[in-house]
N, C-alpha and C positions, 0 to 999 in steps of 0.2 A: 944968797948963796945957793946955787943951783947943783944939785949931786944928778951922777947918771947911774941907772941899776937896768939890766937887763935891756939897755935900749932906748928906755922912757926917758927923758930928764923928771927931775922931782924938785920941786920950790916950793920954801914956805909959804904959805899965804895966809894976810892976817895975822895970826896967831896958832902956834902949836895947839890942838893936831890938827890942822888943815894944809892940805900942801897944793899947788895944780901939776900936775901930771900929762906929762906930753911926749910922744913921738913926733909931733908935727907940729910948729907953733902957731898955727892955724886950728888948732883942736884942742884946745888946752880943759883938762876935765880936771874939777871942784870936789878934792876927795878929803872927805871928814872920819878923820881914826877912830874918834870917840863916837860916832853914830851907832844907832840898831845894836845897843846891850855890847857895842864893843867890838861888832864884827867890821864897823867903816860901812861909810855909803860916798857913792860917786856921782857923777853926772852923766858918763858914760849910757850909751841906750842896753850893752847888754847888760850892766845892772840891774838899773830902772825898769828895764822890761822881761828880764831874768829871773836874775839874783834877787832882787828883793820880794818877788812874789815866794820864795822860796822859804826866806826868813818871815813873812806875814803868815806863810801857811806850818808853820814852828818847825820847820827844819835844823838842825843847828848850827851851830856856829863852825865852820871851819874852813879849807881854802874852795872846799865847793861853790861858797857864797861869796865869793873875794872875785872882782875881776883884777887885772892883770894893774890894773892903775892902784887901787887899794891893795894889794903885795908890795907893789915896790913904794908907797907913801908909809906902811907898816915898817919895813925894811928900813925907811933911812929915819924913822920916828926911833924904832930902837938903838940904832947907831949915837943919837942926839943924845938921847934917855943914858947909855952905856957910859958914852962919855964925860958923863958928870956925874956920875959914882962917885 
């Protein structure tokens, strides 16, 4: 079951918290919730070549280090989580 948030579609993959994340289905990016102490890590290059040096150099945790694919996999991860209260 595939959700859309802000444009991207968002799919489970595997197993909660992994979802792929796509504008394009030609580009499908491998976003992990539970990575890096809980901030998510993606596939995405401006992650990988960004954001994560940002969390290696102890930055912390917040939407600064989130690209645009791990918001909206965070997004429909709490919707899941919400609905089984």
């Amino acid at each position: 079951m595939a959700d859309m948030i802000d444009g991207l579609t968002v799919e489970p993959y595997n197993a909660l918290p992994s979802f792929l994340v796509y504008s394009d289905p030609s580009r499908k990016h491998l976003v992990n919730c539970g990575d890096m102490g809980g901030n998510g890590s993606c596939s995405c290059q401006h992650f990988q070549f960004r954001l994560m040096s940002k969390l290696n150099n102890g930055e912390p945790i917040s939407t600064a280090t989130r690209c645009k694919h791990i918001l909206a996999a965070r997004n429909i991860l709490a919707d899941i989580l919400i609905k089984n209260l």
